[in-house]
PDB file as gemmi writes it, atoms N, CA and C in Angstrom:
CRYST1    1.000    1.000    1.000  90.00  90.00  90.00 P 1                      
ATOM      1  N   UNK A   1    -166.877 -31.891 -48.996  1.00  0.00           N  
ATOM      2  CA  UNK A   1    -165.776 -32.212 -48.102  1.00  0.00           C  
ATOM      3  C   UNK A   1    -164.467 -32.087 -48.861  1.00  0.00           C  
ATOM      4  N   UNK A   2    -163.759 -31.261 -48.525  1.00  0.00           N  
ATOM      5  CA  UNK A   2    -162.087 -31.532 -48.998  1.00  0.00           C  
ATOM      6  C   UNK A   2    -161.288 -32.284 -48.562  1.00  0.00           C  
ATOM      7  N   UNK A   3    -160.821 -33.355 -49.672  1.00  0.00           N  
ATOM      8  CA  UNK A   3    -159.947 -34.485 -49.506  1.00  0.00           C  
ATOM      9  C   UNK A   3    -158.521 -33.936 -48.670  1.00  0.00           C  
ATOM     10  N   UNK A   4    -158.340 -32.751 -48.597  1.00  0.00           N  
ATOM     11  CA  UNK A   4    -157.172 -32.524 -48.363  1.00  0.00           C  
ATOM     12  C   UNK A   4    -156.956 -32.084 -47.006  1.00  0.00           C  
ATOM     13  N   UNK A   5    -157.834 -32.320 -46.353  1.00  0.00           N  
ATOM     14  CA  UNK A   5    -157.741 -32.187 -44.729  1.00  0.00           C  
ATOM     15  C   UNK A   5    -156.836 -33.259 -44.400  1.00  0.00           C  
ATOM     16  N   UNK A   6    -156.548 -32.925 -42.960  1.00  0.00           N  
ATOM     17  CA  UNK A   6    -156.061 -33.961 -42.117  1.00  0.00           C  
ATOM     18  C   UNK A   6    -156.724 -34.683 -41.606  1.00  0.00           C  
ATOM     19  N   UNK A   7    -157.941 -34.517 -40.891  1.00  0.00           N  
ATOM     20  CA  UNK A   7    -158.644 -35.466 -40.401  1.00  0.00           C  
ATOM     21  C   UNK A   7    -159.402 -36.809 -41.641  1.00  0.00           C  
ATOM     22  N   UNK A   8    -159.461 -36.586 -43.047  1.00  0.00           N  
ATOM     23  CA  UNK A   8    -159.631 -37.347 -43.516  1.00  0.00           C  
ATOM     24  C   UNK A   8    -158.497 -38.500 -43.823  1.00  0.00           C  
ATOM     25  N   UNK A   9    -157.208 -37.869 -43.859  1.00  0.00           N  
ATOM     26  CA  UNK A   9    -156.141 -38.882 -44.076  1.00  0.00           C  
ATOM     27  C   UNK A   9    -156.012 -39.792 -42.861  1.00  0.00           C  
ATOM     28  N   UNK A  10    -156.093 -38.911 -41.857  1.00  0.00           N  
ATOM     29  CA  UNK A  10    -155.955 -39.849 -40.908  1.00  0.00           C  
ATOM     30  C   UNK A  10    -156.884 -41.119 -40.848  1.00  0.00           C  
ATOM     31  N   UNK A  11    -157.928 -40.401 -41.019  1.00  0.00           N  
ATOM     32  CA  UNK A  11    -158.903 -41.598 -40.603  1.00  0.00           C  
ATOM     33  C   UNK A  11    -158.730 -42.713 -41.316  1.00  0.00           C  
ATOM     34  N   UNK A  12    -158.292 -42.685 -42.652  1.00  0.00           N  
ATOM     35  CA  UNK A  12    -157.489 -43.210 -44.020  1.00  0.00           C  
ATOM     36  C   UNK A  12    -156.735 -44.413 -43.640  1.00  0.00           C  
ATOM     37  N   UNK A  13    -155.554 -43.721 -42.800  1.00  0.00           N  
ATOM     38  CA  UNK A  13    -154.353 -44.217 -42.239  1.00  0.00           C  
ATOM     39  C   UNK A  13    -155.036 -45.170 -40.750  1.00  0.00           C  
ATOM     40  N   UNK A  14    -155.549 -44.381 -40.058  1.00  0.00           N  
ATOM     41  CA  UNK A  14    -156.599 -45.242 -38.781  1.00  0.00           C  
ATOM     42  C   UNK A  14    -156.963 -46.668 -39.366  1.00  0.00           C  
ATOM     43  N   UNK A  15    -158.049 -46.341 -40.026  1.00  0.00           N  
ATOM     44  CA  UNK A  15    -158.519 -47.614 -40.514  1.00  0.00           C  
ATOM     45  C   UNK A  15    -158.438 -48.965 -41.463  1.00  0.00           C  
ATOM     46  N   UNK A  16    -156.683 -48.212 -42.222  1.00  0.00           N  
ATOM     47  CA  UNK A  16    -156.014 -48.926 -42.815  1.00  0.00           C  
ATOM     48  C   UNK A  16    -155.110 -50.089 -41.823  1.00  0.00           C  
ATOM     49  N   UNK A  17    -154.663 -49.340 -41.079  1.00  0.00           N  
ATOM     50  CA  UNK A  17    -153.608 -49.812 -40.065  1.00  0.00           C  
ATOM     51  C   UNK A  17    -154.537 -50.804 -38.778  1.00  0.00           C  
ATOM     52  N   UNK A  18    -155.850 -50.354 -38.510  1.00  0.00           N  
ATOM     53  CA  UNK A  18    -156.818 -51.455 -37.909  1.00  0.00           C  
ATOM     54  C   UNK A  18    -157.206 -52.234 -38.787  1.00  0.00           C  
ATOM     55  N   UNK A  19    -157.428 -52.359 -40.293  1.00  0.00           N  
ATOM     56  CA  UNK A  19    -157.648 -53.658 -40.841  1.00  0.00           C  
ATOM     57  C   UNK A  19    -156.758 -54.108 -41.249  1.00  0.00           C  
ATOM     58  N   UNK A  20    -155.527 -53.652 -41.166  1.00  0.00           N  
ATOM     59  CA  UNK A  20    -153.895 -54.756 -41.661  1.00  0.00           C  
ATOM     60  C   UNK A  20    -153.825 -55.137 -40.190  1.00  0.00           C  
ATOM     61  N   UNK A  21    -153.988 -54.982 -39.385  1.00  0.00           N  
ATOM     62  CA  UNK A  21    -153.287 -55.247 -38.038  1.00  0.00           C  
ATOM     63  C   UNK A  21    -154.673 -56.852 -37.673  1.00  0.00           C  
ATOM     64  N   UNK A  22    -155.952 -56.475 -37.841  1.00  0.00           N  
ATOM     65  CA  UNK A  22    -156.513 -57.784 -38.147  1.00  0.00           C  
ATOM     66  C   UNK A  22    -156.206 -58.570 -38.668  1.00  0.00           C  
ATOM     67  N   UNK A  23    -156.401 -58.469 -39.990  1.00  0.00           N  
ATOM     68  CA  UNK A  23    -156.000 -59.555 -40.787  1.00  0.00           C  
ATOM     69  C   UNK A  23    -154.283 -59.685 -40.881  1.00  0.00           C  
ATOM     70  N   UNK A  24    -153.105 -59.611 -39.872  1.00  0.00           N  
ATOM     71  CA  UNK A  24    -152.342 -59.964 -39.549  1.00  0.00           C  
ATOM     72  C   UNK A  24    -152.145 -60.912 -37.916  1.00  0.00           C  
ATOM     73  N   UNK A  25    -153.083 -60.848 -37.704  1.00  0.00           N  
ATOM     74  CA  UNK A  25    -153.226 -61.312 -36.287  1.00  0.00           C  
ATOM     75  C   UNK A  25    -153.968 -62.566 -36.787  1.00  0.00           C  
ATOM     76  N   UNK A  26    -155.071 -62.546 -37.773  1.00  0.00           N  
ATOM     77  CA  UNK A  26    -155.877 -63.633 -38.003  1.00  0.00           C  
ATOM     78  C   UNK A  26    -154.811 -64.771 -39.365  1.00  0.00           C  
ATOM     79  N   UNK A  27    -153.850 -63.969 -39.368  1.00  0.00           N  
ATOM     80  CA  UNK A  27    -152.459 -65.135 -40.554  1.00  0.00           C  
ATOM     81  C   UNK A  27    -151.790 -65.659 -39.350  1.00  0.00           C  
ATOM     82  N   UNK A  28    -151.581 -64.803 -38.227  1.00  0.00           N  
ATOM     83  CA  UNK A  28    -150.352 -65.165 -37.176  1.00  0.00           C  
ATOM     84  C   UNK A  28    -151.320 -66.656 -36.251  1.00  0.00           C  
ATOM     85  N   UNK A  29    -152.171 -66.172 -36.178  1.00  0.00           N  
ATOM     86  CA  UNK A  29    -153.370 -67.064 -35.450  1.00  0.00           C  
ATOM     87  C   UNK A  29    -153.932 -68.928 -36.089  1.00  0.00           C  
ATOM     88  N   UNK A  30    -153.780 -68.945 -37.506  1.00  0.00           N  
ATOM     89  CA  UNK A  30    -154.123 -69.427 -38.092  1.00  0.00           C  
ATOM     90  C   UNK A  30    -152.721 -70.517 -38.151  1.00  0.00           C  
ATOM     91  N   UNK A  31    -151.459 -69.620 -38.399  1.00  0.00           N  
ATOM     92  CA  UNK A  31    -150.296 -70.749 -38.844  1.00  0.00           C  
ATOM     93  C   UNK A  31    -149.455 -70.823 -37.177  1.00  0.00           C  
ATOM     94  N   UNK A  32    -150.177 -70.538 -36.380  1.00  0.00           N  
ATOM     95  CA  UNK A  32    -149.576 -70.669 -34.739  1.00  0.00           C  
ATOM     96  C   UNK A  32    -149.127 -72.027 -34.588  1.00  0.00           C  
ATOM     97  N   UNK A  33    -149.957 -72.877 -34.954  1.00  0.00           N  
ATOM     98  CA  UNK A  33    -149.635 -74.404 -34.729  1.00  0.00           C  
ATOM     99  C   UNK A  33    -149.427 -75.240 -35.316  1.00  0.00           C  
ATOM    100  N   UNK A  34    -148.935 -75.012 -36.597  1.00  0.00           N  
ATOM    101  CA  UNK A  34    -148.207 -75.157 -37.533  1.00  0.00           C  
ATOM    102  C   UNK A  34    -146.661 -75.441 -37.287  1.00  0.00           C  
ATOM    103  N   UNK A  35    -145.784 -76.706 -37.441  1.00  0.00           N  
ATOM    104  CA  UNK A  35    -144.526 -77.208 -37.501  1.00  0.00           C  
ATOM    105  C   UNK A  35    -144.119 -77.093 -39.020  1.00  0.00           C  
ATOM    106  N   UNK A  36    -143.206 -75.688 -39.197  1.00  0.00           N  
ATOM    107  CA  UNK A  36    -142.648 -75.632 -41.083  1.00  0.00           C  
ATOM    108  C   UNK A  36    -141.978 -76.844 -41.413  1.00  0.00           C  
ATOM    109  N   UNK A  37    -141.299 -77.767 -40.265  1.00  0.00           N  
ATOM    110  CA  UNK A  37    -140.514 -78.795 -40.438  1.00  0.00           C  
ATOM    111  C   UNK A  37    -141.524 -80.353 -40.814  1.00  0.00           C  
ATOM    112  N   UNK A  38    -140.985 -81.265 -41.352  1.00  0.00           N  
ATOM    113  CA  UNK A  38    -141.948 -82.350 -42.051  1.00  0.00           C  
ATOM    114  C   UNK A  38    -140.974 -83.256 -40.784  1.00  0.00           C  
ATOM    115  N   UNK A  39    -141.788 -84.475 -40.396  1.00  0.00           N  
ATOM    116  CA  UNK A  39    -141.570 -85.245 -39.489  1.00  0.00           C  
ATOM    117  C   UNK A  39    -140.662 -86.035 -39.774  1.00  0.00           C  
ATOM    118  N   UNK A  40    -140.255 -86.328 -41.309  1.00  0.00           N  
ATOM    119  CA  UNK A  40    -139.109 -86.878 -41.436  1.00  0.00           C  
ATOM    120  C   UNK A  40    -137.518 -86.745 -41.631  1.00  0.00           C  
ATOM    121  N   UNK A  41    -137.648 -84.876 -41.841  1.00  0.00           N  
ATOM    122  CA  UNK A  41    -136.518 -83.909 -41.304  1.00  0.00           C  
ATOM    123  C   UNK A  41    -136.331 -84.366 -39.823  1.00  0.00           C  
ATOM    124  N   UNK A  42    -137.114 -84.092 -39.145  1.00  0.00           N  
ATOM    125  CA  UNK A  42    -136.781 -84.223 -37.601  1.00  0.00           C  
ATOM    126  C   UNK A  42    -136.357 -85.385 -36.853  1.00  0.00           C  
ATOM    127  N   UNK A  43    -136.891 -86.871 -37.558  1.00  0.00           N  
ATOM    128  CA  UNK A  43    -136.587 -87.947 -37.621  1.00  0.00           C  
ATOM    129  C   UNK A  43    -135.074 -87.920 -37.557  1.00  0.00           C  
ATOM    130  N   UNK A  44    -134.788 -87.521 -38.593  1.00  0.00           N  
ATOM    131  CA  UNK A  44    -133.372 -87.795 -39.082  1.00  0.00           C  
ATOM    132  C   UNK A  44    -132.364 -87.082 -38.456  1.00  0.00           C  
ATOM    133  N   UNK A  45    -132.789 -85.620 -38.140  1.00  0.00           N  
ATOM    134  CA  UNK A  45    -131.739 -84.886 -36.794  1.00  0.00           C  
ATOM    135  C   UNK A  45    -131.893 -85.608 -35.515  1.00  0.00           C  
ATOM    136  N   UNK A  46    -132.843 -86.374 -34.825  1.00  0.00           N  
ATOM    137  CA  UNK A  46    -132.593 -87.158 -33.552  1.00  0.00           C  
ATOM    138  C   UNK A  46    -132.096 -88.141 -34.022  1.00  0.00           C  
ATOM    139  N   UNK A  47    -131.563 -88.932 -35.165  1.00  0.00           N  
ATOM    140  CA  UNK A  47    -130.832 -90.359 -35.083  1.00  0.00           C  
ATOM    141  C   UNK A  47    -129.989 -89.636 -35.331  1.00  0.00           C  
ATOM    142  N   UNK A  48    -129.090 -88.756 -35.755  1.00  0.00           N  
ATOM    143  CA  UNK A  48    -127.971 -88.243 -35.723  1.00  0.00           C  
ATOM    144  C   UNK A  48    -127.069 -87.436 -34.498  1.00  0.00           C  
ATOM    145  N   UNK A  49    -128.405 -87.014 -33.877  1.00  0.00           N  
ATOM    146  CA  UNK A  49    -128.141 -86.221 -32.233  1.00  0.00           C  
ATOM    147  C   UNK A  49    -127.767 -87.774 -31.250  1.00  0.00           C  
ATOM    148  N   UNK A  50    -128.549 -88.582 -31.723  1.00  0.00           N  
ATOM    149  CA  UNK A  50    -128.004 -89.971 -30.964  1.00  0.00           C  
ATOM    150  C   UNK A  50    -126.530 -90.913 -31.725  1.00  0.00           C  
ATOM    151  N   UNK A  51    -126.741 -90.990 -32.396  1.00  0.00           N  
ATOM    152  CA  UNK A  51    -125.377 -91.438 -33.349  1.00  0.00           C  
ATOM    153  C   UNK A  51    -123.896 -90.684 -32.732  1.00  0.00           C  
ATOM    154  N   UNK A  52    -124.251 -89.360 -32.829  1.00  0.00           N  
ATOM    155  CA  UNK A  52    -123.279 -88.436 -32.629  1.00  0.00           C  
ATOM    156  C   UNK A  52    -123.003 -88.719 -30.814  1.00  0.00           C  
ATOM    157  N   UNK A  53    -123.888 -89.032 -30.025  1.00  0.00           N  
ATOM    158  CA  UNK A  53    -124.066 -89.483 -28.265  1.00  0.00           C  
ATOM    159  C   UNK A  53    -124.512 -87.721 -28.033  1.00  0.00           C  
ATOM    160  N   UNK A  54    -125.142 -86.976 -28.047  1.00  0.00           N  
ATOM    161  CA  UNK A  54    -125.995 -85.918 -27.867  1.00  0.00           C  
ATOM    162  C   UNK A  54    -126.912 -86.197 -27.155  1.00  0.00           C  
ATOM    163  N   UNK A  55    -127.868 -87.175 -27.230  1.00  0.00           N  
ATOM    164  CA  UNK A  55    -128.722 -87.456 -26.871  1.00  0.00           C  
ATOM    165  C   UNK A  55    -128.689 -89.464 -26.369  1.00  0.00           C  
ATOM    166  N   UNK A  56    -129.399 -89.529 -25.032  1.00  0.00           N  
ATOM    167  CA  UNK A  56    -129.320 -90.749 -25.116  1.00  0.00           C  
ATOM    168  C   UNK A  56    -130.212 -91.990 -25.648  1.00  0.00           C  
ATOM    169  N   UNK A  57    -130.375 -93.317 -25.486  1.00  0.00           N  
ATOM    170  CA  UNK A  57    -131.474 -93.610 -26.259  1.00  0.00           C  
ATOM    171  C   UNK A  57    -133.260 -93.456 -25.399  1.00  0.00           C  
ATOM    172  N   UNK A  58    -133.140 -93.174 -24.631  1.00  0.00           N  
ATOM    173  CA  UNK A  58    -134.206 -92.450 -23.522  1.00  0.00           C  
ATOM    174  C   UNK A  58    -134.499 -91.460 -24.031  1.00  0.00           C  
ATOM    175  N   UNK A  59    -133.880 -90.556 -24.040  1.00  0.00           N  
ATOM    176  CA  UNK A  59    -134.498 -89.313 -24.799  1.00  0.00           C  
ATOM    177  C   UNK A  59    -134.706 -89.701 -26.077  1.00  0.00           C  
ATOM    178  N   UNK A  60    -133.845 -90.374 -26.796  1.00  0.00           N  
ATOM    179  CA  UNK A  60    -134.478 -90.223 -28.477  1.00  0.00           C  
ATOM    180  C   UNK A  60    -135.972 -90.829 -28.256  1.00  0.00           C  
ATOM    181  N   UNK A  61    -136.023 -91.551 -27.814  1.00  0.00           N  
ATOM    182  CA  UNK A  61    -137.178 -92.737 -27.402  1.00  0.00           C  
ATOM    183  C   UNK A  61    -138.406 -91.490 -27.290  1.00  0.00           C  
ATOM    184  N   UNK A  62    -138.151 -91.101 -26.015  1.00  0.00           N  
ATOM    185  CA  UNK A  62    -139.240 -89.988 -25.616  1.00  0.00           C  
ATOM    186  C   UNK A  62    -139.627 -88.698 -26.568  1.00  0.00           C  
ATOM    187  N   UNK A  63    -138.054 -88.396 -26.938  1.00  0.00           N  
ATOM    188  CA  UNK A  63    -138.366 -86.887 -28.488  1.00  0.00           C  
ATOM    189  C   UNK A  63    -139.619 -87.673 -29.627  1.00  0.00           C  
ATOM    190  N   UNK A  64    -139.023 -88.998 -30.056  1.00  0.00           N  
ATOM    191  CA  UNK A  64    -139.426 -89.563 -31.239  1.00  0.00           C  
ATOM    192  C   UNK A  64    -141.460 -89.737 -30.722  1.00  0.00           C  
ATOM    193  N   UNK A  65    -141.414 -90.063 -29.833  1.00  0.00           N  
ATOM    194  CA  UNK A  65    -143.034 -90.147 -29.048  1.00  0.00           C  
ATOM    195  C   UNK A  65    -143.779 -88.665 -29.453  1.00  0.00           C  
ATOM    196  N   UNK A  66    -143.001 -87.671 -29.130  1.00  0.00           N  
ATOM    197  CA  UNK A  66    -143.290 -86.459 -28.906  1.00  0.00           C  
ATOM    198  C   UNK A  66    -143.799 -86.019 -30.559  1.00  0.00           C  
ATOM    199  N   UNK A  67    -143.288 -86.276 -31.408  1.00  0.00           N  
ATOM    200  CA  UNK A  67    -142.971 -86.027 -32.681  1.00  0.00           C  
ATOM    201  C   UNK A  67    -144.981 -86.202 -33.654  1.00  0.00           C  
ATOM    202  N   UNK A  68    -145.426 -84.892 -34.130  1.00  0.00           N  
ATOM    203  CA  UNK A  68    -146.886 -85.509 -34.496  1.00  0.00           C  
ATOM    204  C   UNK A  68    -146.516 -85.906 -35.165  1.00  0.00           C  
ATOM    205  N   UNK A  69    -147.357 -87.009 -35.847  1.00  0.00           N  
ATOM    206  CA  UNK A  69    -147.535 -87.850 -36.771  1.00  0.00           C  
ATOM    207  C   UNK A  69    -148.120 -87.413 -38.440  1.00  0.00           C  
ATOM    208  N   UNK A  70    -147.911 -87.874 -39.523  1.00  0.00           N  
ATOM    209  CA  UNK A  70    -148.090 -87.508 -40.203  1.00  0.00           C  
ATOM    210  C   UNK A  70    -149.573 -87.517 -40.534  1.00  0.00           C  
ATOM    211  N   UNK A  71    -150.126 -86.501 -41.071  1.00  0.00           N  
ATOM    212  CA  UNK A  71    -151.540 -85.761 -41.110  1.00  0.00           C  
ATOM    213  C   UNK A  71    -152.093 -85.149 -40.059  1.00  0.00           C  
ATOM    214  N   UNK A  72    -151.406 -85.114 -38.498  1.00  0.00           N  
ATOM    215  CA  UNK A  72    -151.805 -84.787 -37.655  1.00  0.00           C  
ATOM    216  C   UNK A  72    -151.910 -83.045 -37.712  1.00  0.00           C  
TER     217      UNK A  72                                                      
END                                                                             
């Protein structure tokens, strides 16, 4: 077989681009539900969104509920 066909590169390129495109779907899949933010960053922007009157204490009340918990 000569490496230097086209149909071998392609297939090259085919099956490169179907196993990056997996194992990019299975990284995207994995960190989906994942919050990059730590609960006590977020803490601290709703007492300031309320401090500032942004928010009232009803909503902080309800955001802060909303908020997972740590190890969750």
């Amino acid at each position: 077989m000569d490496t230097t066909d086209f149909g071998f590169w392609a297939m090259i390129i085919f099956w490169g681009t179907a196993i990056g495109g997996i194992a990019t779907a299975i990284t995207w899949a994995r960190m989906k539900g994942r919050n990059p933010v730590d609960r006590e960053l977020l803490v601290k922007s709703l007492q300031r969104r309320l401090e500032a009157g942004d928010i009232s204490q009803d909503e902080y009340d309800k955001r802060l509920a909303e908020l997972p918990r740590d190890g969750d």
